[in-house]
N, C-alpha and C positions, 0 to 999 in steps of 0.2 A: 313434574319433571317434563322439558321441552323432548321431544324425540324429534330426531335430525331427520331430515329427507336428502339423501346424499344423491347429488350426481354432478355431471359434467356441465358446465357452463359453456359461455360461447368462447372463451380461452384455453377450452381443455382443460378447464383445473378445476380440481372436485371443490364442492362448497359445498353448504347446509341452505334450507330454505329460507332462513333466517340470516343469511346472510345480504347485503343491499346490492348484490348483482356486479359490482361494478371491483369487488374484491378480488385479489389473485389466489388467496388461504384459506382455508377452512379457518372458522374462529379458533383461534386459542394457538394455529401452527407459525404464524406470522412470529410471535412472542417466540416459543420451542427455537423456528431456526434461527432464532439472534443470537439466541442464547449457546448457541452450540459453532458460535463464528470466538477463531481463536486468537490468541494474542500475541503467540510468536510460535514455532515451525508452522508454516501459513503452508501449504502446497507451492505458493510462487517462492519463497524464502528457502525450503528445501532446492527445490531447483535451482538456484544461484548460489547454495554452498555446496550442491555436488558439481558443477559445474567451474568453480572455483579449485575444488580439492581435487577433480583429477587434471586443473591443469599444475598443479604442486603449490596453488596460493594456501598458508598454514593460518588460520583464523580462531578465534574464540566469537563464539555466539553468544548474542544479549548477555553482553558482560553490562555485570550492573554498579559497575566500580566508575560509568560515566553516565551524560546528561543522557535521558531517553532510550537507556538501555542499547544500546544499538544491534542491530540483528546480525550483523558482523565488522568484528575489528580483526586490522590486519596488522599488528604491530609492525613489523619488519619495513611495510610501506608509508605505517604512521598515515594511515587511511583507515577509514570509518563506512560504511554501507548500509546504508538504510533499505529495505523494499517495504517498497510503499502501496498498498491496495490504493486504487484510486476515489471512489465513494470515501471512505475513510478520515481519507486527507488532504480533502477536498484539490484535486487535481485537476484545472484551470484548462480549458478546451478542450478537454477529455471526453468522447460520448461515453465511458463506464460512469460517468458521475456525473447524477443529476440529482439535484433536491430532491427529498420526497415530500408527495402532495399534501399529506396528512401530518399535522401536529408540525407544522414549519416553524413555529418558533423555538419548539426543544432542539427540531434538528439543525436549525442554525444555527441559534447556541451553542451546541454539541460539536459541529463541524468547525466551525469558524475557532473554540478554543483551539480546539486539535491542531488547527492549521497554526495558531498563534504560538503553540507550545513547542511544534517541532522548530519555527523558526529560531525560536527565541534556545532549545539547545542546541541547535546548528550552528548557533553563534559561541556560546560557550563552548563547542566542541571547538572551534577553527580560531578561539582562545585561546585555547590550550595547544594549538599547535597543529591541531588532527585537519589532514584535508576529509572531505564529507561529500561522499556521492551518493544521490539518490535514484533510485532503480524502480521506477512506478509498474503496477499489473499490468495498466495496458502495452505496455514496452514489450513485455513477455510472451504475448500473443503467437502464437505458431509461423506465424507469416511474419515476424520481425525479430522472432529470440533468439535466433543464432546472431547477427549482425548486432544486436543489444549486448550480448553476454561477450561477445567480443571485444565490442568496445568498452565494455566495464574492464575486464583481463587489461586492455591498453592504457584505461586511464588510471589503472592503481601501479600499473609500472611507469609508466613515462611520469615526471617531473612536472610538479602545478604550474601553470603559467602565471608569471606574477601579477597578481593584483584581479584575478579570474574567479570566480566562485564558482562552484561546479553543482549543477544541480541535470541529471538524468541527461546526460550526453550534451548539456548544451552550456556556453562559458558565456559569463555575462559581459566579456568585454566585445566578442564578436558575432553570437548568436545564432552561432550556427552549429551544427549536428557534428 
């Protein structure tokens, strides 16, 4: 039986001696916190449906009667609301998302479906008719989530501009916020 020698690295984060120095986890916890990352009430996802219901928006959550489950639908606006962690789903100039160093071919694989899947129900959502906003983590940051969460409140009221795809406050005809 190995016996661990616990202490602080140059990171401040406990390891074992056995571990290669250059780790952020003690063996075995790397695995533990993945596993305890959740699939829907996210902490950012609570926040944008309390923030939704007190301003009188009425929603159903991860109804799963459409593509991707979506983390809220708002019948009445016939709008769709995705929040999106950005690691996750793989979110394009974003500093919360950065490959990881180790095992890059799982997690490219891994990332890059993810990405392929929501596009591809994004599509069949705005099929069926549903406009589809997407509300990414880093938007939610303390220094931008009032002015984010507001402008989500605006774009589920105001009227899709035709021929616009809406993805996290920006319209692909004019590309701007």
């Amino acid at each position: 039986m190995r016996s661990a020698i616990r202490g602080t690295g140059d990171n401040g984060c406990v390891g074992t001696s056995a571990d290669s120095g250059d780790s952020k986890y003690a063996r075995g916890t790397r695995s533990y916190t993945m596993s305890r990352i959740r699939g829907k009430d996210t902490s950012i996802e609570r926040l944008v449906r309390s923030y939704l219901f007190a301003r009188g928006f009425r929603f159903r959550k991860n109804d799963r009667r459409y593509p991707g489950h979506p983390d809220i639908v708002l019948p009445k606006y016939h709008t769709i609301v995705f929040v999106n962690g950005c690691f996750w789903h793989m979110h394009e100039g974003c500093p919360k998302f950065k490959m990881p160093g180790s095992s890059v071919g799982f997690w490219t694989a891994k990332l890059t479906r993810n990405r392929e899947r929501d596009g591809a129900q994004h599509e069949q959502l705005r099929a069926m008719g549903w406009r589809v906003i997407d509300v990414w983590e880093c938007e939610l940051e303390r220094q931008s989530r009032d002015a984010r969460l507001q402008s989500l409140a605006s774009q589920i009221l105001d009227a899709p501009v035709e021929g616009a795809v809406e993805n996290g406050g920006e319209t692909a005809d004019t590309g701007q916020q």
